[in-house]
TIRO-2110 file (N, C-alpha, C; in Angstrom, 1 decimal):
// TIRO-2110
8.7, 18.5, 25.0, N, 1, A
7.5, 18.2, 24.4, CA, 1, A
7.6, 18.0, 22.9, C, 1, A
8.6, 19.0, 22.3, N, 2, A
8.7, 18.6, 21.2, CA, 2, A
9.3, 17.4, 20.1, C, 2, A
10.4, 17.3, 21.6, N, 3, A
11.0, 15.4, 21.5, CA, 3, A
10.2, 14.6, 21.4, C, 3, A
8.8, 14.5, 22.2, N, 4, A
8.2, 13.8, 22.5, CA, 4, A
7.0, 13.2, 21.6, C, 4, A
6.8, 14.5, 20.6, N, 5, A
6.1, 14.4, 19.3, CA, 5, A
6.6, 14.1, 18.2, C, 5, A
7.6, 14.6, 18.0, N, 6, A
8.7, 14.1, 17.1, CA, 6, A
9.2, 12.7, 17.5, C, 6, A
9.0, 12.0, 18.2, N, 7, A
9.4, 10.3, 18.2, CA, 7, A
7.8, 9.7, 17.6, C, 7, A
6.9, 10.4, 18.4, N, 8, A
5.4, 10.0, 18.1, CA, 8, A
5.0, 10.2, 16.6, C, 8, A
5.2, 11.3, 16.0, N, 9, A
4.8, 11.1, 14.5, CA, 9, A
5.8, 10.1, 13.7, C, 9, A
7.5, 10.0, 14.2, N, 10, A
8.1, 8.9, 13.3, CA, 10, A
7.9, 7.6, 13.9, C, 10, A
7.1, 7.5, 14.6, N, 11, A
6.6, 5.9, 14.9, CA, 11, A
5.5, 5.6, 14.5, C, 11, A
4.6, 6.5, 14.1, N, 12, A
3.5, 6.7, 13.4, CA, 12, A
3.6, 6.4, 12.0, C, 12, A
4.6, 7.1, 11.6, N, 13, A
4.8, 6.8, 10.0, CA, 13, A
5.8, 5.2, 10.1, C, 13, A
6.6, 5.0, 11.2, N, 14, A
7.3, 3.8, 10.8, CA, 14, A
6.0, 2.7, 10.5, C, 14, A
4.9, 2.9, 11.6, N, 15, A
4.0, 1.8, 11.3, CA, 15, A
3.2, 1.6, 10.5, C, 15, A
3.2, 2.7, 9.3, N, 16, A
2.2, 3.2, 8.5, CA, 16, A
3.2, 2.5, 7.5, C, 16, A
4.3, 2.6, 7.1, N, 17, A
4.8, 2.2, 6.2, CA, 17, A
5.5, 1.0, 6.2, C, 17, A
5.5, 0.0, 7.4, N, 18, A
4.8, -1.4, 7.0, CA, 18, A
3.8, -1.9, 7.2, C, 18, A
2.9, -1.3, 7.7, N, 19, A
1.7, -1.9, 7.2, CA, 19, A
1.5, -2.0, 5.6, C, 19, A
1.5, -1.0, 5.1, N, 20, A
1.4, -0.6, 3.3, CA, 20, A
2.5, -1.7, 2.8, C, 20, A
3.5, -2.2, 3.1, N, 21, A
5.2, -3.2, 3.0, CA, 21, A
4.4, -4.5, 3.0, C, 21, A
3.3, -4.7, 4.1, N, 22, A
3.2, -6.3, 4.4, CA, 22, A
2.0, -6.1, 3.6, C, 22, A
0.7, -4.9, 2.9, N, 23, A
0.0, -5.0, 2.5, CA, 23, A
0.3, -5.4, 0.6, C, 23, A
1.4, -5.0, 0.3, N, 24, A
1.5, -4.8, -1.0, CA, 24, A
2.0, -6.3, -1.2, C, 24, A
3.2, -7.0, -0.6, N, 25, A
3.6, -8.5, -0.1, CA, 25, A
2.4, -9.2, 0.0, C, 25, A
1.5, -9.2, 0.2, N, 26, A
0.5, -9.8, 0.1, CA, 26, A
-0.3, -10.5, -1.2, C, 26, A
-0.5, -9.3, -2.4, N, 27, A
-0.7, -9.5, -3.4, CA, 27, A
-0.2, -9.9, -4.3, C, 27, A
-0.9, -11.1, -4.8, N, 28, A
-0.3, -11.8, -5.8, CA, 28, A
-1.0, -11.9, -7.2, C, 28, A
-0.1, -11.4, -7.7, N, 29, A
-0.5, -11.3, -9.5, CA, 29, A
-1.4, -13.0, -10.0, C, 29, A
-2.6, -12.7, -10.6, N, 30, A
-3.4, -13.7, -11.1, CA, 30, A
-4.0, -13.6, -12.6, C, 30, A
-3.5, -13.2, -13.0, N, 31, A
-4.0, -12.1, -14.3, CA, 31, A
-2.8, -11.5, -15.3, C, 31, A
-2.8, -11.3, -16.4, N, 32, A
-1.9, -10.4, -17.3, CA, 32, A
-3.0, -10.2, -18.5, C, 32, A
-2.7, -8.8, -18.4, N, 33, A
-3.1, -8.3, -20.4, CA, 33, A
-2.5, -8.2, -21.0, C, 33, A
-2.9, -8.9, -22.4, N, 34, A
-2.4, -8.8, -23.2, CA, 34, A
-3.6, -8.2, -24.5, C, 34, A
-2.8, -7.0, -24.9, N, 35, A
-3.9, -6.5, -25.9, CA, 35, A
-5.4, -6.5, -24.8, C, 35, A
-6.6, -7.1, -26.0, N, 36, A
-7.7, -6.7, -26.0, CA, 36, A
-8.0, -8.4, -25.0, C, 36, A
-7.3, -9.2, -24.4, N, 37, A
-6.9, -10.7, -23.8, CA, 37, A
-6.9, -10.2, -22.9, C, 37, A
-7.3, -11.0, -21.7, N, 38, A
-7.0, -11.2, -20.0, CA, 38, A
-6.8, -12.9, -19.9, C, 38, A
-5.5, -12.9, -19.5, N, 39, A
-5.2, -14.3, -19.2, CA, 39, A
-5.2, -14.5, -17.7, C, 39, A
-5.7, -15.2, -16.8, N, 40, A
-5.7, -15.4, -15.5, CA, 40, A
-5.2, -16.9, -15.7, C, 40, A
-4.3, -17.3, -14.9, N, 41, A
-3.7, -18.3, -14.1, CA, 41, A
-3.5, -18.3, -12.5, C, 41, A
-3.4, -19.9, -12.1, N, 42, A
-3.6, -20.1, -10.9, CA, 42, A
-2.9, -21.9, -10.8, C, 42, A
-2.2, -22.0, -9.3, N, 43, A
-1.8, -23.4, -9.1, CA, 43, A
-2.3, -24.0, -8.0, C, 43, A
-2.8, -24.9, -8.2, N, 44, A
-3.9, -25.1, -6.8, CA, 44, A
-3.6, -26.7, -6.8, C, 44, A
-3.4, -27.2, -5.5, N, 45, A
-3.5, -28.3, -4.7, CA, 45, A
-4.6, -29.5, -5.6, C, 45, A
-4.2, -30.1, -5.9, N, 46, A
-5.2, -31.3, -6.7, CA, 46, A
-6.2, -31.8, -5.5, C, 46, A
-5.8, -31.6, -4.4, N, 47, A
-6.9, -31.8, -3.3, CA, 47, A
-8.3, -31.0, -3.4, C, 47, A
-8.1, -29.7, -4.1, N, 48, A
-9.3, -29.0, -4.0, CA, 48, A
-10.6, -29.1, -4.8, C, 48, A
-9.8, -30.3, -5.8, N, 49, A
-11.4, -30.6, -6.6, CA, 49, A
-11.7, -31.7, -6.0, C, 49, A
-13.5, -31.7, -6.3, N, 50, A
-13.7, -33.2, -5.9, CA, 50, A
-13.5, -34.2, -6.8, C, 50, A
-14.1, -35.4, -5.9, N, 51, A
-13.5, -36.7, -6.5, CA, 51, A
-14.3, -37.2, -7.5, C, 51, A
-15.9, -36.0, -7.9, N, 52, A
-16.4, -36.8, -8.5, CA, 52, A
-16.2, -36.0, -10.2, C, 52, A
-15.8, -34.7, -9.7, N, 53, A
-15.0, -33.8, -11.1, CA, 53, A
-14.1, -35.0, -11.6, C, 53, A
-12.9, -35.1, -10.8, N, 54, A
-11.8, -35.9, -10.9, CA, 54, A
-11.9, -37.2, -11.7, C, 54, A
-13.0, -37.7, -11.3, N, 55, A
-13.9, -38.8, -12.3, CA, 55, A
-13.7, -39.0, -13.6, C, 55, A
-14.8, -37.4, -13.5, N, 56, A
-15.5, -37.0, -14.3, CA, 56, A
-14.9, -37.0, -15.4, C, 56, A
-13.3, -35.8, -15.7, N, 57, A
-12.2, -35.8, -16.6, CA, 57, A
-10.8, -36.4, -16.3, C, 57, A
-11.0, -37.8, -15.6, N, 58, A
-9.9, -38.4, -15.7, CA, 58, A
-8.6, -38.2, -14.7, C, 58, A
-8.8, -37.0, -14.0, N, 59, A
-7.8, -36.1, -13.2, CA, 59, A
-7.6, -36.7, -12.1, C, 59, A
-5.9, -37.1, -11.5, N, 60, A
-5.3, -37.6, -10.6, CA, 60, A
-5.5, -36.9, -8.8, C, 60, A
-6.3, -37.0, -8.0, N, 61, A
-5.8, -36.1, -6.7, CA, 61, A
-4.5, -36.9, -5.9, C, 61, A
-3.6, -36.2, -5.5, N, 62, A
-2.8, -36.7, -4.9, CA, 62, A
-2.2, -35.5, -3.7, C, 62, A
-1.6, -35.7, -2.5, N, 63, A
-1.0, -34.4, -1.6, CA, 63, A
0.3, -34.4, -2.7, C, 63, A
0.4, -34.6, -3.2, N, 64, A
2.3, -34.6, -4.2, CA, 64, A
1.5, -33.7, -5.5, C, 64, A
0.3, -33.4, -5.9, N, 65, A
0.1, -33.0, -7.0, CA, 65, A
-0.8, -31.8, -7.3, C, 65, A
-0.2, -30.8, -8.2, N, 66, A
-0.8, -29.7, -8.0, CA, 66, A
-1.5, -29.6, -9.6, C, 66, A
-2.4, -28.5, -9.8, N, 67, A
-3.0, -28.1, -10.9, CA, 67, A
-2.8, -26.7, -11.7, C, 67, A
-2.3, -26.6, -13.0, N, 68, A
-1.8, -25.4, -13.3, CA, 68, A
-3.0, -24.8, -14.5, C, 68, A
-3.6, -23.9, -13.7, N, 69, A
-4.9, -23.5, -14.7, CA, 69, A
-4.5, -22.2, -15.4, C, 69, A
-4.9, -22.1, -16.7, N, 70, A
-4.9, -20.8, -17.2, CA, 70, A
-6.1, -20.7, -18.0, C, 70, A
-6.6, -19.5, -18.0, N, 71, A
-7.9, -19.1, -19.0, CA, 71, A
-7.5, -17.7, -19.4, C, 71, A
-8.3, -18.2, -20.8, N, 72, A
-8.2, -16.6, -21.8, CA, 72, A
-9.5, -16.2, -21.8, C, 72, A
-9.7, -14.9, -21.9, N, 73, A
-11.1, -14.1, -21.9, CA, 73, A
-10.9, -13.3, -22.6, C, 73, A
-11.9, -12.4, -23.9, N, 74, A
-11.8, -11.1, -23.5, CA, 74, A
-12.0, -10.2, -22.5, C, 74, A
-11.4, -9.2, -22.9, N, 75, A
-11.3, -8.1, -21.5, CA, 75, A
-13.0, -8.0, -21.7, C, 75, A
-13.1, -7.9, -19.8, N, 76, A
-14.8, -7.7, -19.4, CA, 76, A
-15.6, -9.0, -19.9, C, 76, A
-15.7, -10.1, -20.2, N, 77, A
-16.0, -11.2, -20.4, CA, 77, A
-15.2, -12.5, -20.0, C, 77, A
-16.8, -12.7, -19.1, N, 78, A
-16.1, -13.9, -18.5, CA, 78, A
-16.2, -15.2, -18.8, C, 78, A
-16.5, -15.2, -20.0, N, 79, A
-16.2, -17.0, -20.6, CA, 79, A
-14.8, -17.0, -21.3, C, 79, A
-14.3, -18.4, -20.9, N, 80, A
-13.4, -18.8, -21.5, CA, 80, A
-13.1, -18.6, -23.3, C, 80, A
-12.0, -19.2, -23.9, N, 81, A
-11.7, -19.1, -25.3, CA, 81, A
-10.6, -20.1, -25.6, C, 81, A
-11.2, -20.8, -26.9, N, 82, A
-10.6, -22.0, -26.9, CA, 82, A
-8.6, -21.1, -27.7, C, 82, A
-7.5, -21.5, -27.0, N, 83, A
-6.7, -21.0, -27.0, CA, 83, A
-5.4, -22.3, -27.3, C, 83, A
-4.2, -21.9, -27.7, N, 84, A
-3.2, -22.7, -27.7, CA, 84, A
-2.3, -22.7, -26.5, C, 84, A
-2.0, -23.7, -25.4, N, 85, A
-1.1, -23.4, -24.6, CA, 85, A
0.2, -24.7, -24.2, C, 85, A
0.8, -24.0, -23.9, N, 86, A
2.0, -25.2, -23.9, CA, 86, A
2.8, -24.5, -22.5, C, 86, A
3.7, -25.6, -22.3, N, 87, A
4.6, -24.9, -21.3, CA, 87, A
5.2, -25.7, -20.2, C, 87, A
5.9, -25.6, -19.3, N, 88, A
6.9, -25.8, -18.4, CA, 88, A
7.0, -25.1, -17.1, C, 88, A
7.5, -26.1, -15.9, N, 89, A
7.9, -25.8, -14.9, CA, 89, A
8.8, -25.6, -14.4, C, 89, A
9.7, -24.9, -14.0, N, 90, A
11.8, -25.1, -14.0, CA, 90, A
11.5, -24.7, -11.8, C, 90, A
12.1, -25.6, -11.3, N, 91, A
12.9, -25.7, -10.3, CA, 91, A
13.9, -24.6, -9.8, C, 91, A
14.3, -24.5, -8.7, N, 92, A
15.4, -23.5, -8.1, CA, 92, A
16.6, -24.4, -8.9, C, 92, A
16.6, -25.8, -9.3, N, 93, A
18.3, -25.6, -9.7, CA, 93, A
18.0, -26.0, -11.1, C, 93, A
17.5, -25.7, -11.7, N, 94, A
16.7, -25.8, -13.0, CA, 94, A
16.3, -26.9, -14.0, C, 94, A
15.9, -27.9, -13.1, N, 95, A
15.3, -29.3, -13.4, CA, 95, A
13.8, -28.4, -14.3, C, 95, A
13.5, -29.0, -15.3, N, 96, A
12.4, -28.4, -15.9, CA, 96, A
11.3, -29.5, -16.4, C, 96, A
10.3, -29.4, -16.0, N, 97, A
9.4, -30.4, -16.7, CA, 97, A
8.1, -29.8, -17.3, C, 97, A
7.6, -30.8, -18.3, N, 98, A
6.9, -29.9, -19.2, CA, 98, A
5.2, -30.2, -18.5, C, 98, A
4.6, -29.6, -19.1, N, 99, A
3.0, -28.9, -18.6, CA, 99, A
2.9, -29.4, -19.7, C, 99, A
1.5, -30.9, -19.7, N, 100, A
0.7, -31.2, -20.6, CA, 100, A
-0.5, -30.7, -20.5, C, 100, A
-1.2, -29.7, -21.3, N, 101, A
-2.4, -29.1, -20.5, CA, 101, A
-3.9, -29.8, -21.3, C, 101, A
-4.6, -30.1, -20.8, N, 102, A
-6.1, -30.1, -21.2, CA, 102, A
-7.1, -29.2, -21.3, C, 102, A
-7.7, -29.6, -22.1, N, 103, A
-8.8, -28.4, -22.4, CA, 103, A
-10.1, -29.2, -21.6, C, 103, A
-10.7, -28.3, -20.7, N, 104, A
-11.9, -28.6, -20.1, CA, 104, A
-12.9, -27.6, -20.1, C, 104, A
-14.2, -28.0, -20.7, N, 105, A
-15.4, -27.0, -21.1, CA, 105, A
-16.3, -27.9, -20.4, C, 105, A
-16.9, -26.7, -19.4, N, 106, A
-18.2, -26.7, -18.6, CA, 106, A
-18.5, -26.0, -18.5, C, 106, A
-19.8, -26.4, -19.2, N, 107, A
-20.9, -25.2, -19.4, CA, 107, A
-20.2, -24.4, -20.6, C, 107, A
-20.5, -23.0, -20.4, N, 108, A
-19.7, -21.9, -21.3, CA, 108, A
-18.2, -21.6, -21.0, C, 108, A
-17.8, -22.3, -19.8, N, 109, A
-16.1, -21.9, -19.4, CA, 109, A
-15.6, -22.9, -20.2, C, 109, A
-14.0, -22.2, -20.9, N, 110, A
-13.2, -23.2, -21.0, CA, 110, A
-12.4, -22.6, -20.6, C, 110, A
-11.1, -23.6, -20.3, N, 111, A
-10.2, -23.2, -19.7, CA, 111, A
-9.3, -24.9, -19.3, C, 111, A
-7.4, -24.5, -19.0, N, 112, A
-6.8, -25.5, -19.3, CA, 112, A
-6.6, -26.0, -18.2, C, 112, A
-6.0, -27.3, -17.7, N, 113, A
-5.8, -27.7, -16.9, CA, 113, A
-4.1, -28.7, -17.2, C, 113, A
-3.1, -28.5, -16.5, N, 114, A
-1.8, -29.0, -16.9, CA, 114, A
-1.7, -30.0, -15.3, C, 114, A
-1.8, -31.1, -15.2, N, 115, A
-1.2, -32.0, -13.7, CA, 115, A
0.6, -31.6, -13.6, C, 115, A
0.6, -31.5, -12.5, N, 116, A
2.2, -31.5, -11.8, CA, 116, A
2.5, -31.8, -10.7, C, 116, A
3.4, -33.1, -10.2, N, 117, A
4.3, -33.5, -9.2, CA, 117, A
4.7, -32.4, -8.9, C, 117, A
5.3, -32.3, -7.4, N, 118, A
5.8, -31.2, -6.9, CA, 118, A
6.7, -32.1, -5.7, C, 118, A
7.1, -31.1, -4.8, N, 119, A
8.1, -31.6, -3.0, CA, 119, A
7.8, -30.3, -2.9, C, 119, A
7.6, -30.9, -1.2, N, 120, A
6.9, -30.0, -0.3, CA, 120, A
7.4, -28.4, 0.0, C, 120, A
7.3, -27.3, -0.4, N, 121, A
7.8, -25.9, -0.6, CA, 121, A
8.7, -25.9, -1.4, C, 121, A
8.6, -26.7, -2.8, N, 122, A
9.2, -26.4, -4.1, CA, 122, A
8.9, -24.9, -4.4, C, 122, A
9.7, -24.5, -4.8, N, 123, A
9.4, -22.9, -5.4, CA, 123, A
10.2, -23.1, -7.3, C, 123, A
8.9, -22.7, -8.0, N, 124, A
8.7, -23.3, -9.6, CA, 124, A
8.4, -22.0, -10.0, C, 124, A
8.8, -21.9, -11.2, N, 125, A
9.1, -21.0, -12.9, CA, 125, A
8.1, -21.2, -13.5, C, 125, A
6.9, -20.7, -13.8, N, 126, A
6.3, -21.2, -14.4, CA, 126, A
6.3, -20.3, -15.8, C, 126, A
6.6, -21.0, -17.4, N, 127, A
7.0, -20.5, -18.2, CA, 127, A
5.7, -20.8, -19.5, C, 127, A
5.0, -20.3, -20.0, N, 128, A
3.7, -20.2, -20.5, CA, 128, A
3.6, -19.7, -22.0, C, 128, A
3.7, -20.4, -23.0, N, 129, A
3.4, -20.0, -24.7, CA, 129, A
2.0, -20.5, -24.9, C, 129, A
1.5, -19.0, -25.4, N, 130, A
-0.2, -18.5, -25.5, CA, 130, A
0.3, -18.5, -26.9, C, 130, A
-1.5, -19.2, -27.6, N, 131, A
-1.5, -18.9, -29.2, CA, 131, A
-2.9, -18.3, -28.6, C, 131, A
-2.9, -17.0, -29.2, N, 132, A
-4.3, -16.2, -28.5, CA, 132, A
-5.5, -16.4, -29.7, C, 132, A
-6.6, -16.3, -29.8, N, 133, A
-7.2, -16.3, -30.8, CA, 133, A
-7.1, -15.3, -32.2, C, 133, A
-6.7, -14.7, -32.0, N, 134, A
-6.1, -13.4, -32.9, CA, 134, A
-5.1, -13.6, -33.9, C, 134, A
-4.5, -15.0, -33.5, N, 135, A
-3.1, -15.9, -33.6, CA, 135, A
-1.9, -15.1, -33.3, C, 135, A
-1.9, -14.3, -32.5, N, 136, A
-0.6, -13.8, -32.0, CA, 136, A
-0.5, -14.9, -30.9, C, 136, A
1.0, -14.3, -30.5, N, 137, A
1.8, -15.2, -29.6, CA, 137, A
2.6, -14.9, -28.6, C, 137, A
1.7, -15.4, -27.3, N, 138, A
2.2, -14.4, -26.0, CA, 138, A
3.1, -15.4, -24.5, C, 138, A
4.0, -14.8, -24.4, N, 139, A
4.4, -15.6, -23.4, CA, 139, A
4.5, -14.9, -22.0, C, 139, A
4.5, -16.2, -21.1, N, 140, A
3.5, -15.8, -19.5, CA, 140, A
4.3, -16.4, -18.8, C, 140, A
5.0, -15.2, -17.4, N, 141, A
6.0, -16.2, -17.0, CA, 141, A
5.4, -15.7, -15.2, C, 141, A
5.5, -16.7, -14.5, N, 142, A
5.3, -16.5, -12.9, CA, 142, A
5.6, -17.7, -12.2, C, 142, A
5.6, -17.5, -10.9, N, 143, A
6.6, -17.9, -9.8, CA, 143, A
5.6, -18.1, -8.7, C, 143, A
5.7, -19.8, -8.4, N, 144, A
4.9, -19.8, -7.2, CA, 144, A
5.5, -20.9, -5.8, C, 144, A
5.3, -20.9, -4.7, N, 145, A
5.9, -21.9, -4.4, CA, 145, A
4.4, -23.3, -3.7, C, 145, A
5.0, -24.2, -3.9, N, 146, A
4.1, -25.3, -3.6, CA, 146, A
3.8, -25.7, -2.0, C, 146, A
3.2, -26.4, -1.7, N, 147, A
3.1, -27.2, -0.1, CA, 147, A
2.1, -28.2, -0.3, C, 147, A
2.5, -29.4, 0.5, N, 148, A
1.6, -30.6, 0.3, CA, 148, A
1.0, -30.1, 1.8, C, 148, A
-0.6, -30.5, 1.4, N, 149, A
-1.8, -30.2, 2.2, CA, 149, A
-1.4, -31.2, 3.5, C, 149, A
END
């Protein structure tokens, strides 16, 4: 009997501790602080805006093309801040292309927008120089991989 509980509690904990493995794997960083700054970034499918935004500011939809957004805030405030951003994409064999970003204000949000070509499950470096309002100078680096819709 004691065999018998002793398999039962370490199968208990084996599945306890992937569940927590595929739970943590799951989470993906969207955000970094910096100082008294919260910078959130995000890469999203150019499919997901509409066509009449797309219009609106000029912006390409394509399944080949994705969007590389970052906004500055202060911490606990959620309007945007007009901010300096520049930056690049680098490839698994280190083809690198640059992120021209735009500034888009609607309403009280601002926040950037950089267009990017992609191939289908490219996995990209995304490499980020912040001029914060403060004029310090922060760099932002993350990793995402792509898929055409």
């Amino acid at each position: 009997m004691k065999r018998l509980y002793a398999v039962f509690i370490s199968m208990t904990l084996l599945f306890w501790a992937v569940a927590a493995a595929a739970q943590t794997a799951k989470t993906i960083e969207s955000h970094e602080d910096f100082g008294d700054y919260r910078v959130t970034y995000t890469v999203f499918n150019s499919d997901f805006i509409s066509p009449d935004i797309a219009r609106q500011y000029n912006l390409v939809r394509a399944k080949d093309r994705a969007f590389v957004n970052i906004s500055v805030a202060k911490k606990g405030d959620l309007q945007g801040m007009s901010v300096g951003v520049s930056g690049n994409a680098t490839n698994l064999i280190q083809q690198s292309r640059a992120l021209n970003f735009q500034e888009i204000r609607d309403q009280n949000a601002v926040y950037y927008l950089a267009p990017l070509r992609f191939e289908d499950e490219e996995n990209l470096t995304f490499n980020i120089d912040l001029v914060l309002p403060d004029g310090s100078t922060r760099e932002l680096m993350f990793r995402r991989q792509l898929h055409k819709n």
